[in-house]
Legacy VTK file of the C-alpha trace (Angstrom):
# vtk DataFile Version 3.0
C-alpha trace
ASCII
DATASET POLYDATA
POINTS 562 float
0.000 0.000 0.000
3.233 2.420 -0.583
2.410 5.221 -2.314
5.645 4.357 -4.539
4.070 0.942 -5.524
2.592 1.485 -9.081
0.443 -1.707 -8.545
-1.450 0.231 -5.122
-4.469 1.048 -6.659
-5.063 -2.020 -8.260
-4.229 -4.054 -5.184
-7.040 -1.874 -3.415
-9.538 -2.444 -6.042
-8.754 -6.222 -5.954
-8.774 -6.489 -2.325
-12.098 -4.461 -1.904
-14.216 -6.428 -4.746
-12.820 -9.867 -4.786
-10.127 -11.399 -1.965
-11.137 -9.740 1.066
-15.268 -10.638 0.996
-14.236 -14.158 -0.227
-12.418 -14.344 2.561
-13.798 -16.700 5.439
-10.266 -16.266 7.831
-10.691 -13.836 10.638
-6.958 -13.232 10.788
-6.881 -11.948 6.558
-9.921 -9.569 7.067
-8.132 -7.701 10.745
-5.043 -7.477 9.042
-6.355 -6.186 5.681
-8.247 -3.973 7.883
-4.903 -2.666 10.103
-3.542 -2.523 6.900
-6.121 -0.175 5.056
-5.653 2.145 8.750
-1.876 2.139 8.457
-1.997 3.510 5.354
-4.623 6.349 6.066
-7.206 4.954 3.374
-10.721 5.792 4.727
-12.222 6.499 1.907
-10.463 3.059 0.710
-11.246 1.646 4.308
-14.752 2.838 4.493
-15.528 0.637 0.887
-13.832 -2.014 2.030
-16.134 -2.571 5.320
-19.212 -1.668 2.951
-18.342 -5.016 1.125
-17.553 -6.993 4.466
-20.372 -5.452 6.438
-23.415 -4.622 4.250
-22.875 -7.763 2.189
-23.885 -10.747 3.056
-20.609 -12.157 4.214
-19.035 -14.395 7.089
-18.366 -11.018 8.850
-21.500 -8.993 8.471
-22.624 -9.254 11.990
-19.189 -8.282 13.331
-19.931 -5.373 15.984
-16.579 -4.505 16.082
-16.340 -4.111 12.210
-19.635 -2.279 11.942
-18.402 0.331 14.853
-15.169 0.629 12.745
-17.291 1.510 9.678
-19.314 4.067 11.659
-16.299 5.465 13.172
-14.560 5.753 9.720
-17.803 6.971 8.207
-17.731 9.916 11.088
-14.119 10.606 10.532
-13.832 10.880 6.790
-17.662 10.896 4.889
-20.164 12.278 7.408
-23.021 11.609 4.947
-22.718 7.861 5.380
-23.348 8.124 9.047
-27.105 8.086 8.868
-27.866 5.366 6.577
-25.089 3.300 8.287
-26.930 3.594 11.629
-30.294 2.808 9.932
-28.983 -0.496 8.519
-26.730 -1.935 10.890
-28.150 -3.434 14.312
-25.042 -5.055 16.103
-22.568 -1.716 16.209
-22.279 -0.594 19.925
-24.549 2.382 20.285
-24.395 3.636 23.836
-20.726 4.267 22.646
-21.169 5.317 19.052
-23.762 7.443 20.068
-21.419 9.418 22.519
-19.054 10.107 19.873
-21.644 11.085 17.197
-22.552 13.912 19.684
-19.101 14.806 19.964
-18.702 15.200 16.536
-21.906 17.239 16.209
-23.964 14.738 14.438
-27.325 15.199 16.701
-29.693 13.884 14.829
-27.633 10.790 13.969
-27.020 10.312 17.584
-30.657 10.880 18.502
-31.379 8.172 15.918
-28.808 5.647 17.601
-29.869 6.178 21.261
-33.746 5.529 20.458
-32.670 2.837 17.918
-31.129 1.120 20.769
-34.319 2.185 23.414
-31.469 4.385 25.301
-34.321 7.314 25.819
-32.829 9.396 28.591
-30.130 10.008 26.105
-31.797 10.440 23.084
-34.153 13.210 25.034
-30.571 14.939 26.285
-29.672 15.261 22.636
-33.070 16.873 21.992
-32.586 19.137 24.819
-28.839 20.035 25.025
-28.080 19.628 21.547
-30.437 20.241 19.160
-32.213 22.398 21.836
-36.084 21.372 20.477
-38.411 21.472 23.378
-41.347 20.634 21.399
-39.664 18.100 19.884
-38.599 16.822 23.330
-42.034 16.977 24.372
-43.547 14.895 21.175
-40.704 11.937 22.298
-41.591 11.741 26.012
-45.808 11.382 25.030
-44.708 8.676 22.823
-42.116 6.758 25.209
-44.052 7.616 28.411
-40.901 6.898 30.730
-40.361 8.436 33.813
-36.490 9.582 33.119
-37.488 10.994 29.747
-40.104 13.034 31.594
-37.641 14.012 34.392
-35.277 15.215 31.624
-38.000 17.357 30.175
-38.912 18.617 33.140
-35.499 19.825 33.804
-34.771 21.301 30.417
-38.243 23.460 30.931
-37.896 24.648 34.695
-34.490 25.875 32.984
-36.086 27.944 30.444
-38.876 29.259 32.887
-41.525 27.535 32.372
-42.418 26.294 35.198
-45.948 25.409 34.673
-45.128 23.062 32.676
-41.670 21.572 33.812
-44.098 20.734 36.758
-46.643 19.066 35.120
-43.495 17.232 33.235
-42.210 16.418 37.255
-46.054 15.134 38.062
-46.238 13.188 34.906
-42.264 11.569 35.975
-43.615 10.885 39.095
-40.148 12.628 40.036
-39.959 14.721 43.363
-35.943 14.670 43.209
-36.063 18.177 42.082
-38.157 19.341 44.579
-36.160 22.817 46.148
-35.751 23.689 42.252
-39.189 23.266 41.690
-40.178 24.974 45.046
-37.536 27.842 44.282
-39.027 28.580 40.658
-42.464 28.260 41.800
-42.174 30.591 44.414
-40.219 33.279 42.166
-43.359 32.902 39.354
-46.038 32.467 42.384
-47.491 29.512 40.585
-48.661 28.317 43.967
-51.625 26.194 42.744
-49.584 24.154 40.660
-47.359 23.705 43.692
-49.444 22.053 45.306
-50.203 19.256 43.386
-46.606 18.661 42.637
-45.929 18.838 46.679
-49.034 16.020 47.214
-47.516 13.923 44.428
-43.765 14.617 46.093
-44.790 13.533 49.721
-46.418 9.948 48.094
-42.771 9.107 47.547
-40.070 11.236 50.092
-39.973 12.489 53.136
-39.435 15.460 53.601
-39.295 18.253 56.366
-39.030 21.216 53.895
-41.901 19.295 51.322
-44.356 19.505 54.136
-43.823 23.174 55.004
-43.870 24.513 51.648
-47.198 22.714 50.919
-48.262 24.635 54.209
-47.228 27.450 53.240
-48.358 27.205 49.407
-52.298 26.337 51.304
-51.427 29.194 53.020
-50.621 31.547 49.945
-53.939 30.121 48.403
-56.203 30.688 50.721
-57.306 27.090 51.719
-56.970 27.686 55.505
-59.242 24.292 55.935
-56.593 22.512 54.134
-54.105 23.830 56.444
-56.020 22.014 59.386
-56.767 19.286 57.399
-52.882 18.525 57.312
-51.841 19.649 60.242
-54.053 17.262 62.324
-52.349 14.098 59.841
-48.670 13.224 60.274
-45.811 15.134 58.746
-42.838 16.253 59.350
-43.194 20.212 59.211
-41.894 22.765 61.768
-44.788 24.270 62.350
-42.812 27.281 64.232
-40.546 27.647 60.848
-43.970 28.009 59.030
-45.312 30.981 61.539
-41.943 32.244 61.211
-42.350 32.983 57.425
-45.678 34.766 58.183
-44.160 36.409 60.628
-41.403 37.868 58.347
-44.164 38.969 56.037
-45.856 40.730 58.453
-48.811 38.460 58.981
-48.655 38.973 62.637
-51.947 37.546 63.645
-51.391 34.380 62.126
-47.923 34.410 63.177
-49.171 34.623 66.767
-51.862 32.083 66.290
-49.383 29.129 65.173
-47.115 30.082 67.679
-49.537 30.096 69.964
-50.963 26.475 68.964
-47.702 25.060 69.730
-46.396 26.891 72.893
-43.593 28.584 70.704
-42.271 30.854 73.585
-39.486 31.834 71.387
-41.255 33.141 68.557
-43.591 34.864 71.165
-40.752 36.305 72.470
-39.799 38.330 69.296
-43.429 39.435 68.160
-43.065 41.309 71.687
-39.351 42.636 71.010
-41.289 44.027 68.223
-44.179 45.719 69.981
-41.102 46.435 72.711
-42.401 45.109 75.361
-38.916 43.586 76.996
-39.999 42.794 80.222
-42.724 40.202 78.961
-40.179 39.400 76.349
-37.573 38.352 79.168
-40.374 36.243 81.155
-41.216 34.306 77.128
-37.241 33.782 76.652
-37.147 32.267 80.039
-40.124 29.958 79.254
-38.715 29.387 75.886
-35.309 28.976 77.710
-32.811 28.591 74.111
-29.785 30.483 73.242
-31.173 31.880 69.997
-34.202 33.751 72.064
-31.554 34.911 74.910
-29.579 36.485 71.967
-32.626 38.487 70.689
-34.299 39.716 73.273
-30.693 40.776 74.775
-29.470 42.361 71.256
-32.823 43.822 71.587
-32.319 45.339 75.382
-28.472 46.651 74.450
-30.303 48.405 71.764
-32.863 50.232 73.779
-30.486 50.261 76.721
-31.726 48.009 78.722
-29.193 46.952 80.566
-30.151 45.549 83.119
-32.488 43.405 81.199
-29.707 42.659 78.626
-27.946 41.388 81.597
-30.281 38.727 82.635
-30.648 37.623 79.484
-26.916 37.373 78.759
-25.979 35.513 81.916
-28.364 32.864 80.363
-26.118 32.654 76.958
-22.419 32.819 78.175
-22.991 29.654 80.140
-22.826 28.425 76.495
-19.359 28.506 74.880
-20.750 28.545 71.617
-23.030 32.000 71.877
-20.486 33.926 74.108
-18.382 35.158 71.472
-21.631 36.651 69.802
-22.148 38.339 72.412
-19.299 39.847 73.499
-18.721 40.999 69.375
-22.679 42.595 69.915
-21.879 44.348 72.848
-18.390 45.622 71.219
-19.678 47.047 68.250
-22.254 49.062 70.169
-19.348 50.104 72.498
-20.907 49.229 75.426
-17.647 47.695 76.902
-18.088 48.249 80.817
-21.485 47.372 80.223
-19.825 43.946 78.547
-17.222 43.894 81.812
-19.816 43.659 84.074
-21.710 41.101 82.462
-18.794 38.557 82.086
-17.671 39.817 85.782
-21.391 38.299 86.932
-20.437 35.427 84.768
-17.303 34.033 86.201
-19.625 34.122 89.153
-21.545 31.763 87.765
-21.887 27.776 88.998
-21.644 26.877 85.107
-19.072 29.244 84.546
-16.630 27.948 81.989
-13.391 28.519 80.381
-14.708 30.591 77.924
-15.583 32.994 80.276
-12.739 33.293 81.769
-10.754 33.665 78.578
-13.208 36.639 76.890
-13.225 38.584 80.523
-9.344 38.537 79.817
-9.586 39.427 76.465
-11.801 42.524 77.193
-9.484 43.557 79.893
-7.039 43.274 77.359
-8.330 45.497 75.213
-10.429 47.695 77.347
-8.932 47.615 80.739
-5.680 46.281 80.756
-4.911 47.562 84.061
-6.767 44.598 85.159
-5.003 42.200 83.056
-1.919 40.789 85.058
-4.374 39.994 87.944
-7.029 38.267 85.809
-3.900 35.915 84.621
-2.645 35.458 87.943
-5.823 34.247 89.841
-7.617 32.509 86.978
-4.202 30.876 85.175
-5.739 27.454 84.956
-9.006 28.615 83.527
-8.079 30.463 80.804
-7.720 28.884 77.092
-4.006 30.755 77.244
-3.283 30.485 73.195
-6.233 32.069 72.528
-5.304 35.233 75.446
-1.344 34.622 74.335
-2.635 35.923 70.558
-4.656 38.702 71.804
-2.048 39.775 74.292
0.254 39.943 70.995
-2.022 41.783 69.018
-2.717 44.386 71.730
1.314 44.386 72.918
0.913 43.393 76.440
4.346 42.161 76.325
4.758 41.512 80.392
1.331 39.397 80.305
2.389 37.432 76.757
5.590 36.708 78.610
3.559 35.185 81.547
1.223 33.370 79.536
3.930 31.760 77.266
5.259 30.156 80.751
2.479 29.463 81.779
1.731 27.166 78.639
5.569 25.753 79.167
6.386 27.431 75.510
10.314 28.702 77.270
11.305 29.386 73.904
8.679 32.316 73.040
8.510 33.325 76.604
12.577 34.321 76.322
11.631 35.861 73.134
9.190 38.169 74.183
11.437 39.397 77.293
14.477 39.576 75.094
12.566 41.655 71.956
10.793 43.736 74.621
12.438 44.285 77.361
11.407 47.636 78.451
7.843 46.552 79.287
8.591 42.193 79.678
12.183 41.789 81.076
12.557 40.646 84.623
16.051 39.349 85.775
14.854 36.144 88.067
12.073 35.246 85.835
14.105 35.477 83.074
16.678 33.182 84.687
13.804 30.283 85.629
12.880 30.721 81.823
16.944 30.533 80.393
16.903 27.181 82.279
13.762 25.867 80.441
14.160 26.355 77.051
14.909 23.524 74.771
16.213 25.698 71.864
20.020 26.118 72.705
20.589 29.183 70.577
18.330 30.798 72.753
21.204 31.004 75.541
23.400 33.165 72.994
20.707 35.409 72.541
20.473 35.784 75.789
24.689 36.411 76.209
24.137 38.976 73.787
20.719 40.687 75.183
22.728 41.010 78.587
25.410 42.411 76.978
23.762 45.074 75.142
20.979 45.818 78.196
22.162 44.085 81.391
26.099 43.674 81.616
26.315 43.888 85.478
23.796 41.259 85.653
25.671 38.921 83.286
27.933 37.277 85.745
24.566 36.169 87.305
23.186 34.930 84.682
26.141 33.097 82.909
26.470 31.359 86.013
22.980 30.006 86.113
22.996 28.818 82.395
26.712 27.530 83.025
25.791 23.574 82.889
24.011 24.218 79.708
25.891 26.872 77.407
29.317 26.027 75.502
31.910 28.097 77.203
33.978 28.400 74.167
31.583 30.181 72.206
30.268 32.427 75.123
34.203 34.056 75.384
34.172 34.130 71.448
30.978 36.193 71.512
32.181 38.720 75.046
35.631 39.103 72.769
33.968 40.270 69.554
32.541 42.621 71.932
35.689 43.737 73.641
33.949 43.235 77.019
35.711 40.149 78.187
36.597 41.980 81.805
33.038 41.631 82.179
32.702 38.236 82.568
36.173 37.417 84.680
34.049 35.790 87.560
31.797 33.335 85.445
35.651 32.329 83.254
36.970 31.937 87.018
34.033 29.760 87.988
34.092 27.301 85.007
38.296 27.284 84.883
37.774 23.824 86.344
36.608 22.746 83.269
40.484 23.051 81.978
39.066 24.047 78.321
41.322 26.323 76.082
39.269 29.379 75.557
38.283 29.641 78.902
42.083 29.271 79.852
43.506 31.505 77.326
40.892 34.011 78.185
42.055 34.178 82.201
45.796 34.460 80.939
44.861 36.887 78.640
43.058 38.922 81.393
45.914 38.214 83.747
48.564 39.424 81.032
46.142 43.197 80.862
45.401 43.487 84.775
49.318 42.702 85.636
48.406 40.044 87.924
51.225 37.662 87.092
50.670 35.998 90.530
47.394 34.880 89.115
48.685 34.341 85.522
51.582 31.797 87.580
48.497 30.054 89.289
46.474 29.965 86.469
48.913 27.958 84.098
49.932 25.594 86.624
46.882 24.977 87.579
45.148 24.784 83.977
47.877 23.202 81.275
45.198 23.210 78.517
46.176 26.079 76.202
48.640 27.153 74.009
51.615 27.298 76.070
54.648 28.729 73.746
52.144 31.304 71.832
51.686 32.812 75.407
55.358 32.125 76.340
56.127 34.459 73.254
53.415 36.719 73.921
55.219 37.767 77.409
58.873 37.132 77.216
59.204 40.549 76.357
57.318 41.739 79.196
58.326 44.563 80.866
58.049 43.162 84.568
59.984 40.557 85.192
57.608 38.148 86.736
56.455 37.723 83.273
59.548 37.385 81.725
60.386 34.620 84.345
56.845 32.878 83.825
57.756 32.324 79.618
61.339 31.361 80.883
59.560 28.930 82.884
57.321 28.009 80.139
60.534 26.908 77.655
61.731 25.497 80.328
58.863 23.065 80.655
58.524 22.969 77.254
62.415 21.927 76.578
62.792 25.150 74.669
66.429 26.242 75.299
LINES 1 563
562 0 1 2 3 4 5 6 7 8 9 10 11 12 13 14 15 16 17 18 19 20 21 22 23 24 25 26 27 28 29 30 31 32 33 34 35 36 37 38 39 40 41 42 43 44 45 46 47 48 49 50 51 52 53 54 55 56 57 58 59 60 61 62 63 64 65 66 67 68 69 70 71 72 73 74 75 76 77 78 79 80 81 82 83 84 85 86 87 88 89 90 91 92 93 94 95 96 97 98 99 100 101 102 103 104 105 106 107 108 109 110 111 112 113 114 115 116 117 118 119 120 121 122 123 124 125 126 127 128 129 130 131 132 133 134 135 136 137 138 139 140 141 142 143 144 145 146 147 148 149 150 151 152 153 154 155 156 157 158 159 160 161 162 163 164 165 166 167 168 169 170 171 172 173 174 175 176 177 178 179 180 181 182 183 184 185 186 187 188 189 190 191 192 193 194 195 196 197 198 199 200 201 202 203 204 205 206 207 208 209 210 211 212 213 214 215 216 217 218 219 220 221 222 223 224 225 226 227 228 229 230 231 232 233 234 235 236 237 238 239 240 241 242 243 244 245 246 247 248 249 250 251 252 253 254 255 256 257 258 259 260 261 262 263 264 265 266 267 268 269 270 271 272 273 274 275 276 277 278 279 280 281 282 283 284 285 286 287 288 289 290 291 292 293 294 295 296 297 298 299 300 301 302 303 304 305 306 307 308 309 310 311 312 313 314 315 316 317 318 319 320 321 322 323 324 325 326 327 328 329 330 331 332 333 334 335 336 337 338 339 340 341 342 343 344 345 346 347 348 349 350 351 352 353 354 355 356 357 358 359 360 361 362 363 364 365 366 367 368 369 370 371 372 373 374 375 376 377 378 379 380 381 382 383 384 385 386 387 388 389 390 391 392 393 394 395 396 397 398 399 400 401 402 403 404 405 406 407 408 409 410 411 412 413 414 415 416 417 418 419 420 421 422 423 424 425 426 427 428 429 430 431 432 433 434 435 436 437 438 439 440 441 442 443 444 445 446 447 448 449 450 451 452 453 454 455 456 457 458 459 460 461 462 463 464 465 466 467 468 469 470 471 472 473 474 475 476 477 478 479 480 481 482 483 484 485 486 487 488 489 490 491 492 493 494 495 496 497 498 499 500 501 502 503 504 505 506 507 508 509 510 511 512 513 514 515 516 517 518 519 520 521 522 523 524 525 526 527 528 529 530 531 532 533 534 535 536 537 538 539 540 541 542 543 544 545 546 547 548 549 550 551 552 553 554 555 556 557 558 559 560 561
């Protein structure tokens, strides 16, 4: 099949009319047919199958060759497709049928999918595709299935008409829809046709929502007897969420007359936050006894400035960690914060008082009243949710009180930090030496070296001493030298000397050489061999006392240095 072979067009002719339909062996016709591919024939391909499929040969009822010819047919001659799918019967439709749409053949694939009773899909091709609602509507009178409706119904609530995407829903038999349907019928106030698709949906769910709307939609109708009628059967509505929606609308009288029919103290609460009457509302919160009535009727009272009222009400919602945040944020952005103080000062108080309390009481100090701070912390420490106060101390730079809560929570590390990055306000000398002991990151003790340096250098001697099982001496007289201050620190080198290491060594000789004290220089090198013995030997054999000089002739003498 080279395009070089002179012979390639009568080889296809041959192999089309004669050899290959003769053929009875499976194995000639799939390679032929590989062949015929390879070479990028369809055209050639597509005339070939005609003779295998649509004649009457051995391999006429192959599915696999009849997709192939389909396929081919889509690829290469599009005007085959149709008649190909009317005469063939054992080609694979579900598939073929998915690529027929993606090639944009729509009415070929609507022929495949009801050619093969696959309705749903052949409807979605009406719909989606070829976008023919009456069409659609012709196909699902004549099939009658429920899917076919469902999909109509669908395709017509879409386009907003939702008369009759419900009748399509009643006619399904279909309540899957049912917030759509409820959602569209509401916006168009169709609520007569509502209702019968709400009877048909209850016959087959249950659902809370499905039995409130079709109260609701008697309600919107005017069928008040069918109202009672249901409401004495069994269902699932909230009555109180259906008084609630004519309560939003302003239909107070009915409002009160559900609420009233089921002892909704709640809901009886508001309608008298509305006429503000706040004492009465108070006494129906307390009968109605829920955190979502104590919030209103107090939002209400902070309002009006009520306070006192607001107060009984919110020493009914803090005891609940979930509302007290609400709350406190109400009472904030009215800027009622002593009012707020006082409240959550009655509520730590309380016999249910919890840790939330505690924690927002030290977070409105915080930020209102931070004179009162430190104390909170100190007498309610183990009631207090501390990361929660440790980020608002941050934010509001309470740097003494972060560094107490941080070792509080055993965080060392942060609590160091704080004192070291703030020391004006956090630093404290013996609380910062409990903390130096504490912390597990070791750099920390080098920041420290240097923060005394810079802030505290007659308290350094101290301190060193109290980190001196923990810090590496060697770097701690590498860090005083870069800061020329190594005088400072002669009593912590004397009190780890007996350590015998060489920096700490060569710093005391070094000191010894400035201050003159050869007496303690002597000591110090007999005493302490570990350090670089001829360097300092050199270093003072030019001394100008003679103690000196006599120490480096003692050194070379030890030494064996002539």
């Amino acid at each position: 099949l080279d395009e070089s072979n002179p012979y390639r067009r009568q080889l296809i002719d041959q192999t089309v009319s004669t050899a290959l339909p003769e053929s009875r062996n499976p194995e000639q016709v799939s390679v032929t047919v590989k062949a015929f591919m390879t070479a990028e024939l369809p055209h050639e391909l597509i005339e070939l199958l005609e003779k295998i499929v649509l004649q009457s040969s051995a391999f006429s009822g192959n599915p696999n060759l009849q997709n192939l010819l389909i396929l081919t047919a889509i690829k290469a001659d599009q005007t085959r497709v149709m008649d190909y799918v009317n005469r063939l019967d054992s080609f694979d439709g579900p598939a073929v049928g998915e690529i027929a749409v993606n090639a944009e053949l729509y009415e070929e694939a609507f022929v495949i999918y009801k050619k093969f009773n696959l309705n749903v899909q052949a409807i979605k091709v009406l719909l989606d595709n070829i976008e023919s609602l009456e069409r659609a509507h012709e196909f699902a009178t004549k099939v009658e299935e429920s899917g076919v409706w469902s999909e109509l119904a669908r395709a017509q609530l879409e386009q907003g008409l939702i008369t009759e995407s419900i009748t399509s829903y009643i006619r399904a038999g279909d309540p899957e829809n049912w917030a759509e349907v409820i959602s569209a019928a509401r916006g168009a106030e169709c609520y007569e046709q509502l209702v019968k698709f709400l009877l048909m949906a209850r016959k087959k769910i249950k659902e809370e929502k499905v039995d409130e709307e079709l109260i609701y939609s008697y309600a919107k109708i005017g069928q008040i007897g069918a109202i009672e009628e249901f409401i004495a059967g069994s269902h699932l509505a909230n009555i109180n969420t259906v008084g609630d929606r004519c309560f939003f609308e302003e239909m107070y009288e009915a409002a009160k007359l559900l609420y009233t029919s089921i002892s909704a103290w709640g809901s009886l609460a508001s309608t008298l936050v509305k006429l503000h009457q706040f004492q009465q509302a108070v006494d129906a919160a307390r009968k109605a006894n829920n955190g979502k009535t104590w919030k209103e009727v107090c939002f209400a009272c902070v309002d009006e400035g009520e306070f006192r009222l607001a107060q009984v009400c919110g020493l009914n919602i803090i005891i609940n960690s979930d509302d007290l945040e609400q709350v406190s944020d109400y009472y904030q952005r009215k800027g009622k914060f002593e009012e707020l103080i006082a409240l959550l000062e009655s509520g730590i108080g309380l016999d249910r008082a919890h840790m939330g309390i505690f924690t927002e009481l030290g977070t409105i100090y915080a930020k209102y009243m931070p004179i009162k701070l430190m104390e909170h912390l100190k007498l309610f420490s183990s009631k207090l949710n501390i990361p929660k106060l440790i980020r608002v101390c941050e934010e509001q730079q309470h740097w003494k009180e972060l560094a107490y809560l941080y070792v509080q929570y055993d965080e060392y590390d942060n609590a160091l930090m704080v004192m070291i990055n703030h020391s004006p306000e956090a630093w404290d000398h013996l609380q910062f030496k409990d903390v130096a002991v504490k912390v597990a990151n070791m750099e920390l003790y080098y920041k420290a070296v240097n923060f005394y340096l810079e802030e505290q250098p007659q308290l350094l001697n101290d301190m060193l001493n109290v980190l001196s099982s923990r810090i590496d001496h060697a770097r701690v007289v590498d860090i005083v030298r870069k800061a020329g201050h190594l005088p400072l620190i002669r009593t912590y080198l004397n009190a780890v000397q007996d350590n015998n290491l060489v920096s700490v060594n060569e710093a005391i000789n070094e000191l010894c050489i400035e201050e003159e004290d050869f007496d303690a220089l002597r000591e110090s090198i007999n005493t302490y061999d570990n350090f670089d013995q001829i360097q300092l030997a050199l270093k003072i054999e030019n001394h100008e006392l003679i103690e000196f000089r006599r120490i480096a002739s003692h050194i070379y003498k030890k030494k064996l240095r002539w």
